[in-house]
VEXDREN-2710 file (C-alpha; in Angstrom, 1 decimal):
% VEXDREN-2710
k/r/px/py/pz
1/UNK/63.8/-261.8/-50.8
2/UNK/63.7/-261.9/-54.5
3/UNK/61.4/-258.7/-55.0
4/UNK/64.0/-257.3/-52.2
5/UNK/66.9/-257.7/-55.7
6/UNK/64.8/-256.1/-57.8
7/UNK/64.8/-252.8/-56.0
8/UNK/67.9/-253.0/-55.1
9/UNK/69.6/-253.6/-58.7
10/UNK/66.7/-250.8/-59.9
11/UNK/68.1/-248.4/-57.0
12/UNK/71.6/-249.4/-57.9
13/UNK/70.8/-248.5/-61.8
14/UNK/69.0/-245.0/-60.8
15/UNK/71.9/-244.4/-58.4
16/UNK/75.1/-244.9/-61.2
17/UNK/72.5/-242.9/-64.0
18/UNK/71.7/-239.9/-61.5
19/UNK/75.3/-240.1/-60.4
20/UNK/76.8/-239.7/-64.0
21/UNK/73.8/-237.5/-65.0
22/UNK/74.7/-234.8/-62.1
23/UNK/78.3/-234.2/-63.1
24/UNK/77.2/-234.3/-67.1
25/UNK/74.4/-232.1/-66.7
26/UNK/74.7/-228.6/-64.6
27/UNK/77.1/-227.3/-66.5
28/UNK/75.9/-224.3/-68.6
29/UNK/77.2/-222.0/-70.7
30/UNK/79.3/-220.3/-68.1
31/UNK/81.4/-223.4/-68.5
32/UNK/82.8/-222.7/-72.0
33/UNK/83.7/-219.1/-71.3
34/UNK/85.2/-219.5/-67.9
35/UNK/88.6/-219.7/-69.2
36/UNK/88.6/-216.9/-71.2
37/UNK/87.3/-214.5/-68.5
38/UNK/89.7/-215.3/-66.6
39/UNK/92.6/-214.9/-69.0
40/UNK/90.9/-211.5/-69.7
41/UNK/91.0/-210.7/-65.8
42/UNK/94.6/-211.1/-66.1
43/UNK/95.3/-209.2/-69.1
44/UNK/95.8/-212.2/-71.5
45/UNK/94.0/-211.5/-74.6
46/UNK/95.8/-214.1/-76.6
47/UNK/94.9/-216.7/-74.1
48/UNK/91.6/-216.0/-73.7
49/UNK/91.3/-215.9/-77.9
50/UNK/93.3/-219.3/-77.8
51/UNK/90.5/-220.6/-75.2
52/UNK/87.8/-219.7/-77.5
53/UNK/89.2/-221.2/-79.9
54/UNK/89.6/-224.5/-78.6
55/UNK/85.8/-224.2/-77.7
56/UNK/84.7/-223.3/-81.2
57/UNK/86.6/-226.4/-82.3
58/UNK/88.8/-224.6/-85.3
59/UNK/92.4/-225.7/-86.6
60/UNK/94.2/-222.9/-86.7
61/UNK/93.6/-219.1/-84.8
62/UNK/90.7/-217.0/-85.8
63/UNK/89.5/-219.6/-88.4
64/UNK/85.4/-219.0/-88.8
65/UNK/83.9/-223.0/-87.7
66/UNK/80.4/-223.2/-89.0
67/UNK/77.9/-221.0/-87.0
68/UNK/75.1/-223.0/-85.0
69/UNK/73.8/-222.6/-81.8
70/UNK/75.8/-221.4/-79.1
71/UNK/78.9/-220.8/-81.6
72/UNK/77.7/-217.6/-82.5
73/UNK/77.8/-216.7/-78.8
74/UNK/81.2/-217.4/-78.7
75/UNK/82.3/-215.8/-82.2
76/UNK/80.2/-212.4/-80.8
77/UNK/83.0/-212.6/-77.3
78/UNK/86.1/-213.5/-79.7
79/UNK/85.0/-210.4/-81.9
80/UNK/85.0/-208.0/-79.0
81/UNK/88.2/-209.7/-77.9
82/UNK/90.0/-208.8/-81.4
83/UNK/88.8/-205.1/-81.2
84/UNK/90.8/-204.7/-78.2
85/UNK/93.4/-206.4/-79.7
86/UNK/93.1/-204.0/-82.7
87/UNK/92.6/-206.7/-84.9
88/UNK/90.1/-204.7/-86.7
89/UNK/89.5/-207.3/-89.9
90/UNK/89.4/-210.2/-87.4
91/UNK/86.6/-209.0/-85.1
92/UNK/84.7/-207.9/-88.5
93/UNK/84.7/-211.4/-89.2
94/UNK/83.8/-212.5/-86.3
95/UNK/80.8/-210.4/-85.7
96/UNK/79.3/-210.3/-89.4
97/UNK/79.7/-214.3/-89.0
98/UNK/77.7/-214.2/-85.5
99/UNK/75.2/-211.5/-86.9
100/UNK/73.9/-214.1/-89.7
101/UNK/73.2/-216.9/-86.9
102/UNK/71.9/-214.6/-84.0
103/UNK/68.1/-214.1/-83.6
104/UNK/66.4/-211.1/-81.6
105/UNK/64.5/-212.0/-78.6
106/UNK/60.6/-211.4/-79.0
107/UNK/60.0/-208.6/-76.6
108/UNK/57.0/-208.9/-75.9
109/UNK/56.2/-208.9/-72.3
110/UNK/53.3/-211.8/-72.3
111/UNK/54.9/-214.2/-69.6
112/UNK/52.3/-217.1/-70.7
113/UNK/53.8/-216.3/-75.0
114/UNK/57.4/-217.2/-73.7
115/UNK/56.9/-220.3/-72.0
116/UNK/56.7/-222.3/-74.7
117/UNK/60.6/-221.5/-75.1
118/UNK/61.4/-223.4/-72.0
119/UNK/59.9/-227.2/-72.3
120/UNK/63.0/-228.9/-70.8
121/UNK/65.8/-226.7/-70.3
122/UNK/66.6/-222.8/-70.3
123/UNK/69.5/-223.7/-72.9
124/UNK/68.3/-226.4/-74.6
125/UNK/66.8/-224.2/-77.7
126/UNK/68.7/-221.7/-80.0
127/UNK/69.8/-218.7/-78.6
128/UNK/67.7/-215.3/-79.2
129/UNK/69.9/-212.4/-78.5
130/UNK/68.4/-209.5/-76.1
131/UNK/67.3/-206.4/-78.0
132/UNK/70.9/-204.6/-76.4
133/UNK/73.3/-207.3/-77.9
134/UNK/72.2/-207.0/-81.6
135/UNK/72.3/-203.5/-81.9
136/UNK/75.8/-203.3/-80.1
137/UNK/76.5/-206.1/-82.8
138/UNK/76.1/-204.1/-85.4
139/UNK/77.4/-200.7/-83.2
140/UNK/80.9/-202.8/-82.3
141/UNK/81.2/-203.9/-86.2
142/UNK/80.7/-200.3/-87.6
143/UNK/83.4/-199.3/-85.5
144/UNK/85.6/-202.1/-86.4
145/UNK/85.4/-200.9/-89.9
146/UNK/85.6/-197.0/-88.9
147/UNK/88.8/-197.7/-87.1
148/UNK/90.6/-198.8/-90.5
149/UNK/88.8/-196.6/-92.4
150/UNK/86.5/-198.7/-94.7
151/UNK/83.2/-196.3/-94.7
152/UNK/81.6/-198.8/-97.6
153/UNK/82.0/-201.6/-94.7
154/UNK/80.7/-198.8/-91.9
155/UNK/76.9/-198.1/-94.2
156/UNK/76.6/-201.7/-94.4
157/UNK/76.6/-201.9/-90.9
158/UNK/74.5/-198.5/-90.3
159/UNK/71.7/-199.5/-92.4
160/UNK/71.5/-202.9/-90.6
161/UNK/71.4/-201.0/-87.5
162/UNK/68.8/-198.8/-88.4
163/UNK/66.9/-202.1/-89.8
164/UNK/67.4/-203.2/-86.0
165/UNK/66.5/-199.9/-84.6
166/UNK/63.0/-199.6/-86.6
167/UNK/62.4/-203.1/-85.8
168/UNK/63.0/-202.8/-81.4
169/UNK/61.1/-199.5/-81.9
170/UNK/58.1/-201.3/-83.1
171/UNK/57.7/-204.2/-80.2
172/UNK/59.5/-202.8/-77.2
173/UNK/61.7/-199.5/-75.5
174/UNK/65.0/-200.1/-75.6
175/UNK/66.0/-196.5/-76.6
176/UNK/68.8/-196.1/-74.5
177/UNK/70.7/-198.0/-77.1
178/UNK/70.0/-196.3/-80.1
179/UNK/72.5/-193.4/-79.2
180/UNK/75.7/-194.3/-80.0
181/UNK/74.8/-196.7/-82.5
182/UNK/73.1/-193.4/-84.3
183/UNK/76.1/-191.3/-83.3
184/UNK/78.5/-193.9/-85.1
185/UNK/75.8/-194.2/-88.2
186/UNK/76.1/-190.3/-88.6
187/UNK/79.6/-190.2/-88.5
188/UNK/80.2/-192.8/-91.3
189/UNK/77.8/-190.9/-92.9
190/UNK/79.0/-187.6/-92.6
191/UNK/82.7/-188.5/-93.5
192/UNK/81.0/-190.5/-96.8
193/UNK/79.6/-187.1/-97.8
194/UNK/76.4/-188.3/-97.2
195/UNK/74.6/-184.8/-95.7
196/UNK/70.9/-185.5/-94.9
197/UNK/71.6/-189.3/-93.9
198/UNK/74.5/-188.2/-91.0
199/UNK/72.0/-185.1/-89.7
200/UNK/69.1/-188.0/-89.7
201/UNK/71.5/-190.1/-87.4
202/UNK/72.9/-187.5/-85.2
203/UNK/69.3/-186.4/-84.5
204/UNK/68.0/-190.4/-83.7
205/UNK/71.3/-190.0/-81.5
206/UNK/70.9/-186.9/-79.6
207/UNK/67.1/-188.0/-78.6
208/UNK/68.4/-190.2/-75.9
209/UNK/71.5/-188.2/-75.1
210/UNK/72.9/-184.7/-75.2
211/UNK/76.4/-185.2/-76.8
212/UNK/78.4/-181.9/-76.1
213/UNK/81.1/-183.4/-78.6
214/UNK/78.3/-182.9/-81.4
215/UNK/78.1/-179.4/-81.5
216/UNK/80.9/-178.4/-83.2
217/UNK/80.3/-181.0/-86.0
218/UNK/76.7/-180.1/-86.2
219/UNK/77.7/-176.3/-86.7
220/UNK/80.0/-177.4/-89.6
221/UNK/76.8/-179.4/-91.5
222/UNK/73.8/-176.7/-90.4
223/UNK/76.3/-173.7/-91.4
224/UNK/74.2/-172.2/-88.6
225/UNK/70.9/-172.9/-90.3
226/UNK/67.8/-174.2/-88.5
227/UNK/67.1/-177.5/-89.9
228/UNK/63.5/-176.9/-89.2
229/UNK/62.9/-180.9/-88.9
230/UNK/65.3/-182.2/-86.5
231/UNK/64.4/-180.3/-83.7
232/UNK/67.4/-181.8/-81.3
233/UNK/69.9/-180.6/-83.4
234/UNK/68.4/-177.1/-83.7
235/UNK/68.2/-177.3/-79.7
236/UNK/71.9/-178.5/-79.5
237/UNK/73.4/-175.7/-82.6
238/UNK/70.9/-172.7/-81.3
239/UNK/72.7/-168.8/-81.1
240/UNK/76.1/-171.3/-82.3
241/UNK/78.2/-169.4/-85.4
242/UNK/78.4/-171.3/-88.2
243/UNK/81.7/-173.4/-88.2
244/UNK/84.0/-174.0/-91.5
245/UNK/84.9/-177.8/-92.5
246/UNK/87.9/-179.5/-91.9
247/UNK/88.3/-179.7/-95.4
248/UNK/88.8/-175.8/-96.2
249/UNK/90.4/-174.9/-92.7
250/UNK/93.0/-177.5/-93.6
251/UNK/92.5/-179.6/-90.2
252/UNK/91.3/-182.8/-89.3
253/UNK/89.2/-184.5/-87.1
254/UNK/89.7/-187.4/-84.3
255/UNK/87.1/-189.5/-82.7
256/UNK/88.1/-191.5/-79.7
257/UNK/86.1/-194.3/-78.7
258/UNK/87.0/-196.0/-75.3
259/UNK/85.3/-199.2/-73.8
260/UNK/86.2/-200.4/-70.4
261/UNK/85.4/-203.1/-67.9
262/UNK/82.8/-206.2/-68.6
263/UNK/79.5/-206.6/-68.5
264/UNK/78.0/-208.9/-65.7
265/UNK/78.0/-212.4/-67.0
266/UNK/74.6/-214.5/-66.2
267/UNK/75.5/-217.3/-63.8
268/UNK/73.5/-220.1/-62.2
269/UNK/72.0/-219.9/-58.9
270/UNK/69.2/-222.2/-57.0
271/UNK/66.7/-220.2/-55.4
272/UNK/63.8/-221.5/-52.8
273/UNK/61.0/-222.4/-54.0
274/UNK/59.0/-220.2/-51.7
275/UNK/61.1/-216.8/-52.9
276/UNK/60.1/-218.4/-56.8
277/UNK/56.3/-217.9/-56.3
278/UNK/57.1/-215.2/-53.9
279/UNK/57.8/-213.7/-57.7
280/UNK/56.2/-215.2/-59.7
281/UNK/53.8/-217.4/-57.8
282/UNK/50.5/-214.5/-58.9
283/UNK/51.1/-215.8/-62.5
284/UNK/50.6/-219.5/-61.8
285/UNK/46.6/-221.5/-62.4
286/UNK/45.2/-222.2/-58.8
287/UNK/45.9/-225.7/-59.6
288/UNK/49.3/-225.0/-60.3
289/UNK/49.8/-223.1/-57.0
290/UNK/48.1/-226.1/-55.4
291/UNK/50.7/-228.7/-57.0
292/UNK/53.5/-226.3/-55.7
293/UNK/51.9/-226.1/-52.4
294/UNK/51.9/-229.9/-52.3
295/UNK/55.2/-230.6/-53.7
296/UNK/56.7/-228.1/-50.8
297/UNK/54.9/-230.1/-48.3
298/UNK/55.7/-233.4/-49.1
299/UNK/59.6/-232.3/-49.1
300/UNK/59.8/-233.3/-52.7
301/UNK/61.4/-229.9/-53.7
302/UNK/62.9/-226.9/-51.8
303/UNK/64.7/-225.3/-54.5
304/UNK/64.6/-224.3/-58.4
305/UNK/67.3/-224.0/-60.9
306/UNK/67.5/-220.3/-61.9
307/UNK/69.6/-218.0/-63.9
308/UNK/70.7/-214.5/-62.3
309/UNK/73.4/-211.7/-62.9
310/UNK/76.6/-211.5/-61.6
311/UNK/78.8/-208.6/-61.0
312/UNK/79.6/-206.2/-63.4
313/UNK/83.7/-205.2/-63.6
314/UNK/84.9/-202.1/-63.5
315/UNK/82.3/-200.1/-65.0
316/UNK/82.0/-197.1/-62.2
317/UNK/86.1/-195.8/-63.1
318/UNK/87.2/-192.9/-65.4
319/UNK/88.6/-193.3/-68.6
320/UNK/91.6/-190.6/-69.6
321/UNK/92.6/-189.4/-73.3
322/UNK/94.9/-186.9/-74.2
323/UNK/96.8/-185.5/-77.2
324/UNK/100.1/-184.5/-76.5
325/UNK/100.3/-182.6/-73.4
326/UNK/96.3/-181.3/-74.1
327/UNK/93.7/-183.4/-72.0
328/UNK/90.8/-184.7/-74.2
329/UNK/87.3/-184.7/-72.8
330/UNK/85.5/-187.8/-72.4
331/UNK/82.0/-188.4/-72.6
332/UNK/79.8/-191.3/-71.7
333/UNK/78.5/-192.8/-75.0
334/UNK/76.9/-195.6/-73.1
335/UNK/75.9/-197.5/-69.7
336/UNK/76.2/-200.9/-71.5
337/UNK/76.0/-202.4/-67.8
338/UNK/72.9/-200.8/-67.1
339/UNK/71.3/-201.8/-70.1
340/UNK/72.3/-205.5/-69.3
341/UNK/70.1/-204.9/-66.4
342/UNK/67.5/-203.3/-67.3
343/UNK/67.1/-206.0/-70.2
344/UNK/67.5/-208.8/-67.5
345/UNK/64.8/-207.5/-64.9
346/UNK/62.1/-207.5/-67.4
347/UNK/62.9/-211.0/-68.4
348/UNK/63.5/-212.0/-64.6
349/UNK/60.1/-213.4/-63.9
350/UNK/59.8/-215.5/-67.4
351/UNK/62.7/-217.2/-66.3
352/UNK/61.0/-217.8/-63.1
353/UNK/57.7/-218.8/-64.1
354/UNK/59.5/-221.4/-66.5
355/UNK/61.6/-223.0/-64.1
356/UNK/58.3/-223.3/-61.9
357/UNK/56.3/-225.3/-64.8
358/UNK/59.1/-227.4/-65.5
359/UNK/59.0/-228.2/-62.0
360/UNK/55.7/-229.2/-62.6
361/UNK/56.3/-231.1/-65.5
362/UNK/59.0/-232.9/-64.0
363/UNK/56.6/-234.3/-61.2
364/UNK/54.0/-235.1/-64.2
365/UNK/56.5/-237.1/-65.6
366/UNK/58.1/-238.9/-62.7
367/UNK/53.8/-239.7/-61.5
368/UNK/53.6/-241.5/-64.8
369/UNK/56.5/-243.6/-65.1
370/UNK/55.7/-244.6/-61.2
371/UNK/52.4/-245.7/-62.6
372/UNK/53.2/-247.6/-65.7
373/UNK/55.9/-249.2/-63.2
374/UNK/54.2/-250.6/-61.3
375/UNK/51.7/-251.7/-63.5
376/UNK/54.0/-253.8/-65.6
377/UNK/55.8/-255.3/-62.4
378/UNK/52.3/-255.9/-60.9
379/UNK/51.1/-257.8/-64.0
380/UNK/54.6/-259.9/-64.0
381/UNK/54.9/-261.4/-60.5
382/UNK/52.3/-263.0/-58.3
383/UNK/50.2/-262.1/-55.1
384/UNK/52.7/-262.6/-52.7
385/UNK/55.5/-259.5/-54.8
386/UNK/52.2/-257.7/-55.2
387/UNK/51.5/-257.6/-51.1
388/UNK/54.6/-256.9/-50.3
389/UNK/54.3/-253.5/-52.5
390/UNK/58.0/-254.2/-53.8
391/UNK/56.2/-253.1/-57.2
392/UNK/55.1/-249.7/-55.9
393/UNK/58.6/-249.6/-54.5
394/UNK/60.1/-249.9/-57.5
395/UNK/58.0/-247.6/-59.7
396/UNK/58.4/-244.7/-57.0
397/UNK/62.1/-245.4/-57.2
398/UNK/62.0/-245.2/-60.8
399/UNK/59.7/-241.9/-60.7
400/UNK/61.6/-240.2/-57.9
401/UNK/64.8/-241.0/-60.4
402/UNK/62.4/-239.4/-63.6
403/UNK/62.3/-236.1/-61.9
404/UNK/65.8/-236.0/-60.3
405/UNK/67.0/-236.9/-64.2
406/UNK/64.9/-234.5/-65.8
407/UNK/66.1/-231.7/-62.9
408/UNK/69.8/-232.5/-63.3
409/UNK/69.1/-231.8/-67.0
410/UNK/67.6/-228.3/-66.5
411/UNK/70.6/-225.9/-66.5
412/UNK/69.8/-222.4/-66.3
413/UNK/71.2/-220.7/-69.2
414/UNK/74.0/-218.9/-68.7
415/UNK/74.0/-217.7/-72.5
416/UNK/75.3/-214.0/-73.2
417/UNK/77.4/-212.2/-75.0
418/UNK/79.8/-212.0/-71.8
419/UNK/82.8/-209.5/-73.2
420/UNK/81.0/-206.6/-74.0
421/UNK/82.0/-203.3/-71.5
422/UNK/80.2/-202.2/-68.7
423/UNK/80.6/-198.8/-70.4
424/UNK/81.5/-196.9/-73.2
425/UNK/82.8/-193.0/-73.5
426/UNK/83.7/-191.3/-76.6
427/UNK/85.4/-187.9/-77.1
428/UNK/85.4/-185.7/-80.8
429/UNK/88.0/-183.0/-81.5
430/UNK/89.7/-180.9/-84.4
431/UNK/93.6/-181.3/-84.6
432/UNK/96.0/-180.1/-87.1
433/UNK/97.1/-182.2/-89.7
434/UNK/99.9/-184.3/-89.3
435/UNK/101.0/-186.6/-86.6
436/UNK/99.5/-187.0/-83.1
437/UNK/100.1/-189.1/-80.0
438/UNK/97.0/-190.1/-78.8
439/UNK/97.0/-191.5/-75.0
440/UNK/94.4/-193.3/-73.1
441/UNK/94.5/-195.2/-70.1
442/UNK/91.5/-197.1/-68.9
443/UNK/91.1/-200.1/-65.9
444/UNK/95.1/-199.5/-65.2
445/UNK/96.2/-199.8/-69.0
446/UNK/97.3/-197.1/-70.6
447/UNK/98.5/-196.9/-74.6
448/UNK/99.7/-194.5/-77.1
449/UNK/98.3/-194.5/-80.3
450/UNK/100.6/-192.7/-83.2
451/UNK/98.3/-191.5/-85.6
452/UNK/98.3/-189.5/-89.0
453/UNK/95.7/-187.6/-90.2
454/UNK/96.0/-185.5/-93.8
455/UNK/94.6/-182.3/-94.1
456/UNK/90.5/-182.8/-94.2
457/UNK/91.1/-186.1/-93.0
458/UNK/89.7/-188.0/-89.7
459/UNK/90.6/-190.8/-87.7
460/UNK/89.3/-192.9/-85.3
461/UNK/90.7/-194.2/-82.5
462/UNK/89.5/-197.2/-80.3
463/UNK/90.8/-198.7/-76.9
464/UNK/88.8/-201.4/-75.4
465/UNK/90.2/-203.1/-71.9
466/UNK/87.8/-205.9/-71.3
467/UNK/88.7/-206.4/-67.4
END
């Protein structure tokens, strides 16, 4: 009976470790942020600050802790959180802080280039931002120093963008972005005096949308001239008089920039194993589909670990802005929801094709430490415990335990910058100079917003309900 304790204590040992393994290891990143979602579902924008706070580790509010890893993830939600807030300086730091720690994803779309991220676990390596989250980085920052009027802090932030831009431009499409990024970049220029920079900008902007709210401001810097190089801004001014600036009509300008709802957050899902290669299963070596294939047979795996998409919140309603009595067209500056897809569904199958080596690798592993195992018990004990295949027992226990370990280990990452808006509208007008009540309501908030503008002046004015 003696071989009998040896698998027993072993099984008892493998049981405790798995046991303490399984609540330790599935949580992802979804963890640390589920707290402040939900404070932000209920309107709680302190609380959900506090919350990140206490993740970040800091000792008093909206310290900066050092920046590694997934910190920078949660200094990039925290930022967003502090623009609605309007605590413009705060979500400056917050973002220029995450922007020196985040590193853009390679986009290349080589599945078999990209595995090499994924030896152990999704999460287990430094975060690389998505092409979409560092140029809204830089977007969300230039607007945080727009809205208190620091136009030295707003060209920082537009040439890093364009940086950004040039960069995404060379190894992948992600266009769609670059428009209100651009619009933004040509409005800091613009109001910096800065001619030929802004009409660059605005052009890179219109490119990927027609913005309506540009015309009038285009007039003003073509003074009804063709520009005869930036051919969507002689489309968008064409058979338009010339319009005279703020400056010697003695008005002013507003720009309104509204963000509302949440982008979907990635959460963790396990999928069959079957579906997997279903997706994927065309990018696998013949031997590989052969291990699956035996794997599934032997019923020692059904199902993968896998990270998917979640819903999106409130993205589909319609903002409102007014001045005074005077109801101010919106525009849609940008699906930031859609982008967050279309990002994810080029990526889907990496993910998938990942999970499914690790899978692999996880059998490799458990094989070998059966092996050696049973070796080393086999060369211990005598005929009788080697008969008896207790040994073998014992080493498949252990093995089986290798791959279960290693599997409750492999959490799908979660990571994501998980409080941008689903979407993004802006809307551009000429008041008088003075004072103005500026109202929006957006996702069942609505605020006023008292603002002064001196003749030749400008504001802008941002609202952000993150629920």
């Amino acid at each position: 009976m003696r071989p009998l304790l040896g698998l027993r204590r072993a099984a008892c040992v493998i049981t405790f470790a798995l046991g303490a393994l399984g609540n330790a290891g599935c949580a992802g990143h979804e963890v640390r942020v589920r707290d402040s979602l939900a404070a932000l579902d209920r309107g709680s924008m302190e609380q959900a600050v506090a919350v990140l706070d206490r993740e970040l580790g800091v000792k008093s509010p909206g310290e900066i802790p050092p920046v590694k890893q997934d910190e920078a993830l949660l200094l990039l939600d925290r930022g967003s959180i502090h623009l609605a807030m309007g605590k413009y300086e705060q979500a400056s730091r917050d973002l220029g802080a995450a922007d020196q720690a985040i590193e853009v994803l390679d986009l290349s779309t080589s599945k078999a280039a990209d595995l090499g991220r994924y030896v152990f676990s999704d999460d287990a390596g430094p975060y690389k931002a998505p092409a979409y989250e560092k140029l809204l980085l830089n977007t969300l920052n230039m607007l945080s120093y727009l809205a208190r009027h620091d136009l030295n802090g707003a060209r920082v932030e537009a040439r890093r963008l364009a940086v950004m831009q040039k960069y995404i431009e060379s190894v992948g499409d992600e266009g769609a972005l670059l428009g209100l990024g651009s619009y933004l970049a040509g409005f800091t220029y613009e109001k910096s005096k800065q001619r030929d920079e802004a009409l660059l900008h605005y052009d890179e902007a219109l490119e990927f949308a027609r913005y309506k709210s540009l015309r009038d401001p285009l007039r003003t810097l073509t003074r009804g001239q063709k520009t005869t190089i930036h051919e969507a801004i002689d489309a968008l001014v064409e058979g338009a008089e010339p319009l005279a600036p703020v400056e010697e009509t003695g008005e002013a300008e507003l720009l309104v920039v509204v963000g509302f709802g949440r982008v979907p957050p990635k959460t963790p899902v396990r999928i069959p194993i079957g579906m997997a290669m279903q997706i994927v299963g065309h990018e696998l070596s013949p031997m590989e589909r052969r291990e699956v294939d035996s794997l599934v047979l032997q019923g020692a795996v059904a199902w993968i670990n896998y990270p998917t998409l979640g819903q999106g919140r409130g993205g589909y309603e319609t903002p409102k802005a007014s001045i005074g009595e005077e109801i101010l067209p919106l525009e849609q500056a940008l699906d930031v929801e859609g982008e967050v897809r279309s990002a994810w569904h080029k990526r889907e199958g990496t993910l998938v094709l990942a999970a499914i080596t690790r899978l692999l690798a996880r059998t490799a592993a458990s094989v070998a430490v059966a092996g050696a195992t049973a070796a080393g018990i086999n060369a211990a004990q005598d005929e009788r415990q080697r008969r008896d295949g207790s040994a073998e027992a014992v080493g498949l226990l252990l093995g089986f335990a290798t791959s279960l370990t290693m599997s409750a280990l492999d959490t799908p990452d979660t990571r994501s910058w998980t409080t941008l808006p689903a979407r993004i509208a802006i809307a551009r007008t000429r008041v008088p100079a003075g004072k103005h009540a500026v109202t929006i309501e957006a996702r069942g908030q609505r605020r006023t917003f008292d603002v002064k503008v001196d003749a030749g002046g400008w504001a802008l004015v941002p609202f952000f309900v993150l629920r």
